[in-house]
N, C-alpha and C positions, 0 to 999 in steps of 0.2 A: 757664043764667043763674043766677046767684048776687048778694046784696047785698052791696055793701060801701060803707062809711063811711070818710069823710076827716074827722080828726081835723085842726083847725091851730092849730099855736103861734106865735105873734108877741112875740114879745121875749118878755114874764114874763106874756103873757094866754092863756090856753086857751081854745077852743070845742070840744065836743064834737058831733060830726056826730047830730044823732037821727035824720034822716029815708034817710041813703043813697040808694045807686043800683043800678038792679038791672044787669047785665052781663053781657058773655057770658064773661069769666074776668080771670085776674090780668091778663095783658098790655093788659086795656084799662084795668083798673080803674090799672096802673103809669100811660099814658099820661094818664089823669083827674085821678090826683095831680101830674104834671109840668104841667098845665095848669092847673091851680090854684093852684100853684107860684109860676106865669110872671105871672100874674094879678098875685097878692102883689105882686111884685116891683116890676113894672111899677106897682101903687098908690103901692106904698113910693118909689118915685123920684121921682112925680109931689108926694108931700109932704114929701117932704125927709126921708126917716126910713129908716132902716137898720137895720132889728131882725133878729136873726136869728130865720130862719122854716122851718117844717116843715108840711109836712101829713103823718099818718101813717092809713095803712092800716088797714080790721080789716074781717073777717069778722064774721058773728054769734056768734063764737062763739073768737079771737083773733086775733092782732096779726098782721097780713101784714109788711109795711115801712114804710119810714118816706123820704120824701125831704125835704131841707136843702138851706139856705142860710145860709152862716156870712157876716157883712158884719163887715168890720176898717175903720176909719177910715187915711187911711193915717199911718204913724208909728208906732200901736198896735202892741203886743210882743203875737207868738201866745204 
C-alpha cells in the first residue's frame, strides 16, 4: 500500500490534494484518477461549463501522471 494524491485543474483554478489515498499501487491509484475525472465531467455538463480538466497523480515524493480532458466548443480552431 502506498499514498497517492489527486491534484485537479479546472480551467485556470488549481487544488492541491493534501489528504490522499492509501492504495494498493499505481493501477488502482490510474483507475482513482479516471473516476474522479468522470466525476468532473459529469458536474461540468450538469452546469453548463466546459473547462478543461486534469487530475494529476503524485506520490509522496513525485509526479506519477496526469489524466485530461480538453473540451473545444464546437467551431473552435485547435
Amino acid at each position: 500500500m502506498a499514498f497517492y494524491f489527486f491534484d485537479i485543474q479546472s480551467g485556470r483554478e488549481f487544488f492541491a490534494d493534501e489528504e490522499g489515498l492509501d492504495l494498493p499501487d499505481q493501477k488502482a491509484a490510474k483507475v482513482e484518477a479516471l473516476q474522479t475525472l468522470l466525476g468532473m465531467v459529469k458536474d461540468s455538463v450538469f452546469l453548463d461549463e466546459q473547462p478543461d480538466l486534469a487530475v494529476e497523480t503524485r506520490s509522496a515524493t513525485e509526479r506519477l501522471f496526469c489524466v485530461s480532458l480538453i473540451s473545444r466548443k464546437n467551431g473552435a480552431k485547435h
